[in-house]
C-alpha positions in Angstrom: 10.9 -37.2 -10.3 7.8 -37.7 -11.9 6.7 -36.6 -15.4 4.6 -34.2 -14.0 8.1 -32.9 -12.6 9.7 -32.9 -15.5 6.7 -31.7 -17.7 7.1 -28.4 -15.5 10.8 -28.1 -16.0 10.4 -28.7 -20.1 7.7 -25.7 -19.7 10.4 -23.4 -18.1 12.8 -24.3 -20.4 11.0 -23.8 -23.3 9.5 -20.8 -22.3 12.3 -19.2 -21.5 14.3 -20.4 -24.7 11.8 -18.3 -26.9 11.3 -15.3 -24.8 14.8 -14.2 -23.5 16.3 -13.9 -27.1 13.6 -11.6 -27.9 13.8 -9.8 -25.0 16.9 -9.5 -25.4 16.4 -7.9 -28.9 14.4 -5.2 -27.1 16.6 -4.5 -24.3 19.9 -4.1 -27.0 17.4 -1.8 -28.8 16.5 0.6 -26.1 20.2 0.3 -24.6 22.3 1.1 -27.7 21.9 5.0 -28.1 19.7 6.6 -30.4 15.8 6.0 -31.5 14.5 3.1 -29.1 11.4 1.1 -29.2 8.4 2.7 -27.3 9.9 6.2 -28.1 6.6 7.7 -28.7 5.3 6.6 -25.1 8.7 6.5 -23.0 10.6 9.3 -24.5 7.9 12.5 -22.3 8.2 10.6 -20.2 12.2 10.7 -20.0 12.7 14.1 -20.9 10.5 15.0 -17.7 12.6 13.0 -15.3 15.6 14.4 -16.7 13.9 18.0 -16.6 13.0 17.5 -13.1 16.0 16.4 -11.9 18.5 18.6 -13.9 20.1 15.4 -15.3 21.7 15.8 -18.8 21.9 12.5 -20.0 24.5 12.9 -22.8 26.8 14.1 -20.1 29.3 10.6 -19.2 31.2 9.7 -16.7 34.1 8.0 -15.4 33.7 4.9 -12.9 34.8 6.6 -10.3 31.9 9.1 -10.7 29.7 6.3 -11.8 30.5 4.5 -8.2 29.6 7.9 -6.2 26.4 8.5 -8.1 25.3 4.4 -7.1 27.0 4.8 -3.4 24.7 8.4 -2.7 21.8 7.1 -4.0 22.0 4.0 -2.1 22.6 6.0 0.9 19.8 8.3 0.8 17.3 5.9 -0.4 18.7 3.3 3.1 17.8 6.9 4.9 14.6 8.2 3.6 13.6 3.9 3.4 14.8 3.4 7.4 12.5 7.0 8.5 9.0 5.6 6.5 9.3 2.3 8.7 10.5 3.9 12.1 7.4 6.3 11.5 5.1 4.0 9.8 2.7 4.0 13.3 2.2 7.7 13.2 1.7 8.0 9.0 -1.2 7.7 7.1 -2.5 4.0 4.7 -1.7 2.1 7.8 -5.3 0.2 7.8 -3.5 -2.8 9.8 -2.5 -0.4 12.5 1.0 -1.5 12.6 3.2 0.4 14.8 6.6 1.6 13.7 9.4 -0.4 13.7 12.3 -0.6 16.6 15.6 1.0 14.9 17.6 -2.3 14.4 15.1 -4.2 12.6 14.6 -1.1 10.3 18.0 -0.9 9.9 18.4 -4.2 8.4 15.1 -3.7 6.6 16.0 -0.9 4.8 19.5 -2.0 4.2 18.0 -5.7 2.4 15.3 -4.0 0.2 17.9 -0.9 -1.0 20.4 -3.8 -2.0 17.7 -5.6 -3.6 17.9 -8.5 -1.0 14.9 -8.6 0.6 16.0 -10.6 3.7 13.1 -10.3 6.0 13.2 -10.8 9.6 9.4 -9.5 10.0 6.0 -10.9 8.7 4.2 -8.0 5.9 1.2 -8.5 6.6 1.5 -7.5 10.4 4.3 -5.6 11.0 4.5 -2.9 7.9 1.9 -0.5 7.0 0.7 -0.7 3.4 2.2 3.0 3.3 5.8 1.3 3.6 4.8 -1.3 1.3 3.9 0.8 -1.2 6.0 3.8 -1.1 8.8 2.1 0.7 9.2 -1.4 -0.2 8.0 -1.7 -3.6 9.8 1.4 -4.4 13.2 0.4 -2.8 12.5 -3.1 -5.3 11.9 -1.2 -8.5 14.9 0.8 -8.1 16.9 -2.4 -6.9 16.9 -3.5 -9.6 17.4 -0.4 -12.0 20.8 -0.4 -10.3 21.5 -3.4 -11.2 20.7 -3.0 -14.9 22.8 0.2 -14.9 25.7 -1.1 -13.9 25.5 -4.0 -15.8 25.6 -1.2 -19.1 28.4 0.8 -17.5 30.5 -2.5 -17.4 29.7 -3.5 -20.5 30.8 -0.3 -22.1 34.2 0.0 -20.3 35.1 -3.7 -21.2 33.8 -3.4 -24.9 34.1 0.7 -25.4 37.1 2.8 -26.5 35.7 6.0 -24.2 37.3 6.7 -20.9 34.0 7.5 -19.4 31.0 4.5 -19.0 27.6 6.4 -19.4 25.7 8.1 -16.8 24.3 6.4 -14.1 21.2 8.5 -14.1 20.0 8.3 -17.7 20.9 4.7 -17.0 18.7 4.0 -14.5 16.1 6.0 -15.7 15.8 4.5 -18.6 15.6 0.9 -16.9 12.7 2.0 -14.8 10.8 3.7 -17.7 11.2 1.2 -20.5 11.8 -2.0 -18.7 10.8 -2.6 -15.3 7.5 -0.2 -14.6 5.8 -1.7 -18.2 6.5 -5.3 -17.6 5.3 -5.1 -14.0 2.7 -3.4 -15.2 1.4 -6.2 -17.9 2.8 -9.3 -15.4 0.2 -7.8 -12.5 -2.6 -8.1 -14.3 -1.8 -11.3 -15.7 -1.3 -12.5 -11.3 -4.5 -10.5 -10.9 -6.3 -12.3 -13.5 -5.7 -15.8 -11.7 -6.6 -14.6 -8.2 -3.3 -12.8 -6.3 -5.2 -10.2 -4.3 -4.6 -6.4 -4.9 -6.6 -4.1 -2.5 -6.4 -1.8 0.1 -8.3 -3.5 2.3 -7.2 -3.8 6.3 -7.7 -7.5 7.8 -11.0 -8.6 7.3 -13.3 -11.1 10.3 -14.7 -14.3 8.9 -15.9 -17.0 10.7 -14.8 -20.4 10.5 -16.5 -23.6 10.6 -15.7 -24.6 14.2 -17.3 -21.2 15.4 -14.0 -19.0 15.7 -13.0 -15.8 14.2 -10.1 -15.2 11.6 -8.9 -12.3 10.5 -8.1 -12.5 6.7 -5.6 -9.9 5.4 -5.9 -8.2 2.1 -3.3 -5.0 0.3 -2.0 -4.2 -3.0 -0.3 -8.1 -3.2 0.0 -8.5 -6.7 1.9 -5.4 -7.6 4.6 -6.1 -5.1 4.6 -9.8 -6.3 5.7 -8.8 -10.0 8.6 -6.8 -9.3 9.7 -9.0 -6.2 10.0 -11.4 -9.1 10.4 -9.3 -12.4 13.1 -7.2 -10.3 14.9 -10.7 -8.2 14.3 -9.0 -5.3 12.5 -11.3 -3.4 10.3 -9.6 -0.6 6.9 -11.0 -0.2 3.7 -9.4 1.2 3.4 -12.1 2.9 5.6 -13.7 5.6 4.3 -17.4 4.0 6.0 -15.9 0.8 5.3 -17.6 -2.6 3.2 -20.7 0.1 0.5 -18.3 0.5 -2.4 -18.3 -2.3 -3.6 -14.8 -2.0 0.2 -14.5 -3.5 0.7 -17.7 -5.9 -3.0 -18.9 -6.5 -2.0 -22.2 -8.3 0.4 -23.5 -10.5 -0.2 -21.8 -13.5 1.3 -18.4 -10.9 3.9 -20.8 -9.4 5.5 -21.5 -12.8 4.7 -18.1 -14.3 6.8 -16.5 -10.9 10.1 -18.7 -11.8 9.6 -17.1 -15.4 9.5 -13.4 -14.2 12.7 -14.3 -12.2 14.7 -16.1 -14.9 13.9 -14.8 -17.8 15.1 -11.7 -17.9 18.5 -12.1 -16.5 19.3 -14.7 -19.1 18.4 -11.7 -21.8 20.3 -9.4 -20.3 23.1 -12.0 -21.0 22.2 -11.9 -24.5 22.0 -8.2 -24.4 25.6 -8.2 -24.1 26.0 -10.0 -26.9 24.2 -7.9 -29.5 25.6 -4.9 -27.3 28.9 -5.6 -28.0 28.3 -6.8 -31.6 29.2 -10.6 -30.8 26.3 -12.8 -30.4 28.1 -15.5 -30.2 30.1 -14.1 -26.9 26.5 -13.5 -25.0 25.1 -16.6 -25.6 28.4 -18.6 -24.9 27.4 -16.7 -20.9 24.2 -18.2 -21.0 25.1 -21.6 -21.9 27.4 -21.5 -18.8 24.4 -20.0 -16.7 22.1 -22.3 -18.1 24.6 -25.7 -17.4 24.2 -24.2 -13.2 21.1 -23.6 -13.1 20.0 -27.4 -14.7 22.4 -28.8 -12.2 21.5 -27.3 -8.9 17.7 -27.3 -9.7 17.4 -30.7 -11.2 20.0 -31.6 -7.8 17.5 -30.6 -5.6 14.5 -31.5 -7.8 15.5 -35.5 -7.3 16.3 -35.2 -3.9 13.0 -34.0 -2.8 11.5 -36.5 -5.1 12.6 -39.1 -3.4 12.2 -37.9 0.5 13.9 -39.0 3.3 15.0 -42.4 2.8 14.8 -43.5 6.7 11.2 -42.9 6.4 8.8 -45.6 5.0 7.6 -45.4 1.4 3.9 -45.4 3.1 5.0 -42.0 5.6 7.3 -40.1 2.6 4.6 -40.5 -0.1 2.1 -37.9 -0.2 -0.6 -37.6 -3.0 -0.6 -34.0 -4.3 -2.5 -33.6 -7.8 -0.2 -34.2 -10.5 2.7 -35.3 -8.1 2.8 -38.7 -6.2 5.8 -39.3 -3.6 8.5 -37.1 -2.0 9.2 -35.2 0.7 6.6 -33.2 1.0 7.1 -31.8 4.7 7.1 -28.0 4.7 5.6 -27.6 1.1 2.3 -26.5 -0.6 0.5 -29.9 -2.1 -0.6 -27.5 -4.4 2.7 -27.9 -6.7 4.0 -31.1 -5.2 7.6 -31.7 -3.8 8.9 -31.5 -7.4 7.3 -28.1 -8.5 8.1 -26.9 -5.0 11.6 -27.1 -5.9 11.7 -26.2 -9.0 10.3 -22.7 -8.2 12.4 -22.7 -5.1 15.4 -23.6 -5.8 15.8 -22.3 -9.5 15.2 -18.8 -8.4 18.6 -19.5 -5.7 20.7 -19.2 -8.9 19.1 -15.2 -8.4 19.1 -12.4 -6.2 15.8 -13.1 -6.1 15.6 -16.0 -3.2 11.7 -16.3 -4.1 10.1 -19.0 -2.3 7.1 -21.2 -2.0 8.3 -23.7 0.8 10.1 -24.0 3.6 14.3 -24.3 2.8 14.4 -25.7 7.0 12.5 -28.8 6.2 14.5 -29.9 2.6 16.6 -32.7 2.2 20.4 -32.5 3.2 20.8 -32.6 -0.5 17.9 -30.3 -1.5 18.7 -28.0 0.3 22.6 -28.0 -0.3 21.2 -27.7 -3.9 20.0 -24.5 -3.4 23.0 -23.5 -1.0 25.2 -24.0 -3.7 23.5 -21.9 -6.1 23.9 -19.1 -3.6 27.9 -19.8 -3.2 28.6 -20.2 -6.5 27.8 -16.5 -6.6 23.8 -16.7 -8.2 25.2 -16.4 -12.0 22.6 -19.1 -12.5 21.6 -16.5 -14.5 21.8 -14.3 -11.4 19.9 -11.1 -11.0 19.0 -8.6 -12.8 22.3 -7.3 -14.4 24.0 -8.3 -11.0 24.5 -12.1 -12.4 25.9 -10.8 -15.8 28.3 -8.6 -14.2 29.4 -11.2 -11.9 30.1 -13.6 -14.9 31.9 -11.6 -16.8 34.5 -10.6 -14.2 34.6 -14.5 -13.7 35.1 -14.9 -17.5 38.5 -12.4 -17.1 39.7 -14.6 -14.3 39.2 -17.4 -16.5 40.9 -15.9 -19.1 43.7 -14.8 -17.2 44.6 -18.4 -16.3 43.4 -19.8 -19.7 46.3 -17.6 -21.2 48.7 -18.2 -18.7 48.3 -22.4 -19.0 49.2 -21.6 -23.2 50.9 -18.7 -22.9 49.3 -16.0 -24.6 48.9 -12.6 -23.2 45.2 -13.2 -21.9 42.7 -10.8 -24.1 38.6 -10.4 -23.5 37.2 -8.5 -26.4 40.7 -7.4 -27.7 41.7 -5.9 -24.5 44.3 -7.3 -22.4 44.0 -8.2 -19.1 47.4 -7.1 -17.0 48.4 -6.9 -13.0 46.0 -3.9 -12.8 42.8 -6.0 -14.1 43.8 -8.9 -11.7 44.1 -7.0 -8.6 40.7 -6.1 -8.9 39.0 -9.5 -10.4 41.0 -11.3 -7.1 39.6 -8.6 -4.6 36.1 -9.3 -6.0 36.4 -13.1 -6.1 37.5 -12.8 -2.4 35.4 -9.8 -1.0 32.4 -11.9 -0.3 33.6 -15.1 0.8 35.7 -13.1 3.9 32.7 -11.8 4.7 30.5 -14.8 5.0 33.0 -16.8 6.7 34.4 -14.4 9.0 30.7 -13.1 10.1 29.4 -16.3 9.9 32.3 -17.7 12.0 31.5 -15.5 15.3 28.1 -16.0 15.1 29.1 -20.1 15.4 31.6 -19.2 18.5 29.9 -16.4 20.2 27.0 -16.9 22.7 25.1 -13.9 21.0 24.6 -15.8 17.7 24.4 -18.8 19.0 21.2 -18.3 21.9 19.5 -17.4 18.0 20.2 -20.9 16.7 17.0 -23.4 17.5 18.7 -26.7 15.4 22.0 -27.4 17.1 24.7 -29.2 15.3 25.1 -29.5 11.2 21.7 -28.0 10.6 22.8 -25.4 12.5 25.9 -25.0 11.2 23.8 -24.4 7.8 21.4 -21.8 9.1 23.3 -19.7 10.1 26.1 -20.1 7.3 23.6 -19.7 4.5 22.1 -16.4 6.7 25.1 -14.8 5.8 25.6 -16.0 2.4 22.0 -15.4 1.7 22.9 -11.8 3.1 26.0 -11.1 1.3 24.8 -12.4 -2.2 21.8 -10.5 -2.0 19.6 -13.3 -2.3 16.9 -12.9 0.9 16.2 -16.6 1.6 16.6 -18.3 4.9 16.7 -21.6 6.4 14.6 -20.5 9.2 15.3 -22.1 12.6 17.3 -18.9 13.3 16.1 -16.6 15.4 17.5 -13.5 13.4 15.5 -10.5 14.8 17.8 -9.7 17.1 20.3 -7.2 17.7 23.2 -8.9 16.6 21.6 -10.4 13.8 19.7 -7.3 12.8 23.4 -5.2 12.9 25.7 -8.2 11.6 23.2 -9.0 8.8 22.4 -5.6 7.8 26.1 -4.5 7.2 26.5 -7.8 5.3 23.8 -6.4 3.2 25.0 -3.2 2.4 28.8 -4.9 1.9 27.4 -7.5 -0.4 25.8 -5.1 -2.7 27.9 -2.1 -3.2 31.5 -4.3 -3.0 30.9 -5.9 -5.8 29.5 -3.0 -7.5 32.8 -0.9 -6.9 35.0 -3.2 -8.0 33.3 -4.6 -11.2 33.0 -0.6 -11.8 36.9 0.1 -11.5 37.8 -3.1 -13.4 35.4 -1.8 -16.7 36.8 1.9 -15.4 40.8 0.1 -15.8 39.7 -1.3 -19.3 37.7 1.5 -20.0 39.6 3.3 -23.5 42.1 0.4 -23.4 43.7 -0.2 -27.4 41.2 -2.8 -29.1 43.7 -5.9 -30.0 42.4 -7.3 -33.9 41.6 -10.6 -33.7 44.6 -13.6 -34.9 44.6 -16.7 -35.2 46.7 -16.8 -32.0 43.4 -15.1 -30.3 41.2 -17.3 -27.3 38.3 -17.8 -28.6 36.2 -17.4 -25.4 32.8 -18.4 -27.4 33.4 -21.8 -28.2 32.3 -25.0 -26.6 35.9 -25.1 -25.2 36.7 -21.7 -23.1 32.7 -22.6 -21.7 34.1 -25.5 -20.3 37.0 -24.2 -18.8 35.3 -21.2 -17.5 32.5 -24.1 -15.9 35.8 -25.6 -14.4 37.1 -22.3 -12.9 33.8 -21.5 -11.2 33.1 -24.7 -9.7 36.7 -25.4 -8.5 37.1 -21.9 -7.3 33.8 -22.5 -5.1 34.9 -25.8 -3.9 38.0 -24.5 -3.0 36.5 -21.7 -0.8 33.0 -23.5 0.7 33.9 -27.1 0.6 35.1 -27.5 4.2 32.5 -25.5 5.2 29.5 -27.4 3.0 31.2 -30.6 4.4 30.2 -29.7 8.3 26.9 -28.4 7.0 24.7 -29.9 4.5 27.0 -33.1 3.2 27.8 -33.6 6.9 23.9 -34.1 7.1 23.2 -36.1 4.6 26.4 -38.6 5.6 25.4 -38.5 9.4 21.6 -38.7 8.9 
C-alpha cells in the first residue's frame, strides 16, 4: 500500500470518528420521545402523514404486531414495485424507450430493492424507465432502509424497555424517512451534483466520436438515486458500471465521500443505542467491535490488491494511476488506483450496501475473499442501516450466553436474563441464513440449470456462485460476475433468497426483543458481566469469527483460499 492508500483510509477514519458521534446525538434526540430537533420543519409534516394514513402514533404494539405491520408492507410494496416494471413499456417518463420487464427478472427485481439489496441482474440505464427509477427504485431504497431503522428501535426497546409492547412500526418509519433519510439525501445530492454526478431527465443523447462513429450518451436523475443507494446501504446503481462510471462517481473526492454516506451512519446508529439506552459506554463498546472488522477485511483486501498478482512481472502488475503506483489494477478505475478501488469497495461489503466502483471478478484470491468475508461474517462491519446493529446485538446475547456459561453466572444483557426461550431464537437466527446459502448455493453447484450460468469453472466458480447467494441472503447486492444470473433459476432461486434474507432475520430479532420485552431489570453487582469493557469485546470478536469459520471455512477453503493456494 502506498501512502496515498493509506492517506485515504486515515481520511475515512477520521471523518467518520467526528461525525458518527454527533450523528448519533441527533438520531438519540429525534428517537427518544418527546420534543425532537427539527420540530418546527418535520413535525407538519408528520402529523400529515399520520393524518393521511389514520396512523396514531402513540398507539404500541407487540412484536408480533410489529412483524405483521413489516411483513404487509413488504408485501405490497414487492407487488405495487413488480407491476411499475412489468408495465414500465406502456407508462409514461420512459425517454429511453425501455420495454417492460419479463416477469422473473421483475420478480427478483422487485424482491432485491424492497429488501434493500439491490442485486441487479439488468443494466439501468437500458433496461428501466426513469419512471421505475424514480417512483420504483428510489422509492423501494428510501423505504429500505426506514425499515431497517425501525426495527433497529423496536429491538432496542424490548431488550432495554420494561413495556410489553416495542413502538409502532409506522410512527417509526415515518419518522426515519422525515427526519433522517429524505434531509440527508437531500443535502448529500447537491453536494454529488456540485462535483459533476449527472441529474436530468434527459433520454440518451448522439455525440460523435473522434474516429467518426456515433455514441449514444445516457443521462437521468443519477445523483438522487446515488445518495440514498449509499445514505440508505442499498446499493442499486443507475448505472450498470455502478460506482466505475463518472456520470456516478466523478473523482475521488465522490469515491471517498460515497464510503462516508455508507459507513457513517450505521456506526451512529450503534452509538444511538448507547445514549438510547442510557449506557454510552455499551454502544460504543459495538462499535469498537464493528470498527476492529471492518479495519481487518478492508485493509485485507487493500494489501492484496496493492501488491497484484505475484506470477505477473513487476513491469505488467504496475500500473501508474495518479496518486497510486503499482497493484493490480485489472478491472478498476485508474481514477482511484487499486488501493482506493478497494477501499471503497470492499469497506462498503461490511454493509448491506454492496456499493461498488470495480469489478469483484477480477480481484485477487485474497481481495476478493476480503470482501467475501465481510459478507459471511454477517455485514456487522457496521452493517446496514439499523440491520447491522440488530444483527450485533443478537450476536452480543449469544456471546453472553456462553460467556456466562464458561464462569457460571446466569448470563444477563442490560439486567435481563437470557434463558432457553432467548436461545431458541438467537440459534434459529445464527443458523437461518447460513442453510440458506449453502443449501441454494449447493444445487446450483450440482444441478445442470445453475451450472450452464457459470462462465469460470472450478474455484472461481465455486466463488461466484457461493457469494451470489450470500450476497442475496445478506442483503448486500454485489456480485462476482462471471455468472450468468438472469435466468430463470437464478432469477426464482435468487429472488426468494432475497425476500428470506431480509424478513428472517427481521422476525426473529423481533420475537427475541418481543421475549425480553417487560422482562424484570436485574441491578447491577459486582457479580454482573460487564459486556462494555475491553474484555467481553474480545470475547464477543472471538465468538463471531469462530462461529463464521466454523460454518464457511470448508466452503471458503474450495473457493477463494483454494485459489490463492492453487494459483
Amino acid at each position: 500500500m502506498t501512502g496515498w492508500d493509506w492517506g485515504q483510509l486515515a481520511f475515512v477514519s477520521a471523518v467518520t470518528v467526528v461525525v458518527a458521534p454527533l450523528l448519533s446525538r441527533y438520531l438519540a434526540a429525534t428517537f427518544r420521545g418527546g420534543p425532537a430537533p427539527g420540530d418546527r420543519v418535520f413535525l407538519p409534516v408528520e402529523r400529515l402523514a399520520f393524518r393521511i394514513t389514520g396512523i396514531d402514533p402513540d398507539s404500541g404494539q407487540t412484536w408480533r404486531g410489529y412483524a405483521m405491520a413489516v411483513l404487509a408492507f413488504g408485501a405490497i410494496s414487492v407487488l405495487f414495485l413488480y407491476a411499475v416494471l412489468r408495465l414500465q413499456g406502456v407508462l409514461p417518463f420512459n425517454p429511453t424507450h425501455a420495454p417492460g420487464m419479463p416477469s422473473g427478472l421483475s420478480f427478483n427485481t422487485a424482491a432485491s430493492f424492497i429488501t434493500g439489496t439491490n442485486w441487479q441482474a439488468y443494466s439501468g440505464e437500458t433496461q428501466a424507465s426513469y419512471l421505475a427509477q424514480m417512483a420504483g427504485l428510489v422509492v423501494a431504497q428510501f423505504t429500505a432502509a426506514g425499515v431497517g431503522l425501525a426495527v433497529a428501535l423496536a429491538v432496542i426497546r424490548g431488550i432495554s424497555g420494561g413495556s410489553r409492547t416495542i413502538g409502532n412500526f409506522w410512527a417509526d418509519l415515518t419518522r426515519s424517512l422525515v427526519r433522517v433519510f429524505v434531509p440527508i439525501s437531500v443535502i448529500a445530492a447537491l453536494v454529488l451534483v456540485s462535483q459533476g454526478a449527472v441529474q436530468n431527465i434527459h433520454g440518451f443523447r448522439t455525440a460523435a466520436t473522434v474516429a467518426g462513429g456515433t455514441q449514444h450518451i445516457p443521462g437521468g436523475p443519477v445523483a438522487s438515486m446515488e445518495v440514498i443507494k449509499l445514505l440508505g446501504t442499498n446499493g442499486g446503481s443507475f448505472y450498470g458500471a455502478g460506482g466505475a462510471h463518472p456520470f456516478e462517481n466523478p473523482n475521488g473526492f465522490t469515491n471517498m465521500f460515497d464510503l462516508l454516506l455508507v459507513i457513517v451512519l450505521p456506526f451512529a446508529i450503534a452509538l444511538m443505542f448507547g445514549r438510547l439506552i442510557g449506557r454510552r459506554r455499551q454502544g460504543r463498546a459495538i462499535v469498537v467491535v464493528m470498527a476492529i472488522l471492518f479495519a481487518g477485511h478492508t485493509l485485507i483486501s487493500m494489501q492484496a490488491e496493492a501488491h497484484g498478482n505475484q506470477l505477473l512481472p513487476a513491469s505488467v502488475s504496475q500500473v501508474a494511476s495518479g496518486h497510486n503506483l503499482g497493484g493490480n489494477m485489472e478491472g478498476k478505475e485508474s481514477r482511484f488506483g487499486a488501493g482506493g478501488s478497494a477501499l471503497m469497495t470492499v469497506g462498503t461489503m461490511g454493509t448491506t450496501a454492496g456499493a461498488t466502483d470495480s469489478a469483484l471478478d477480477s480481484y485477487t484470491p485474497i481481495g476478493g475473499a476480503g470482501a467475501f468475508v465481510a459478507i459471511l461474517l454477517g455485514e456487522i462491519s457496521p452493517g446496514g442501516d439499523g440491520g447491522g446493529l440488530y444483527s450485533m446485538l443478537v450476536l452480543v446475547l449469544l456471546a453472553v450466553f456462553l460467556a456466562g456459561l464458561m464462569v457460571g453466572r446466569t448470563p444477563e444483557f442490560l439486567g435481563k436474563k437470557i434463558r432457553a426461550p432467548q436461545m431458541s431464537l438467537i440459534i434459529a437466527y445464527v443458523l437461518a441464513l447460513p442453510i440458506i446459502i449453502l443449501v441454494l448455493g449447493s444445487l446450483s453447484l450440482v444441478l445442470s440449470v445453475g451450472t450452464k450460468s457459470i462462465l469460470n469453472p472450478g474455484m472461481h466458480g465455486l466463488t461466484e456462485v457461493t457469494y451470489a447467494f450470500a450476497s442475496a441472503a445478506q442483503n448486500n447486492g454485489s456480485a462476482f460476475a462471471g455468472l450468468s444470473a438472469n435466468t430463470p433459476w437464478y432469477n426464482t432461486m435468487l429472488g426468494l433468497t432475497l425476500l428470506a434474507g431480509r424478513f428472517v432475520p427481521i422476525v426473529l430479532s423481533l420475537a427475541i426483543a418481543g421475549s425480553l420485552a417487560g422482562a424484570r431489570v436485574h441491578a447491577q453487582t459486582r457479580a454482573t458481566l460487564d459486556t462494555a469493557g475491553p474484555t467481553f469485546v474480545a470475547f464477543l470478536l472471538g465468538v463471531i469469527l469462530i462461529m463464521g469459520g466454523l460454518i464457511y471455512l470448508p466452503m471458503l477453503i474450495l473457493g477463494p483460499i483454494g485459489e490463492r493456494i492453487v494459483g
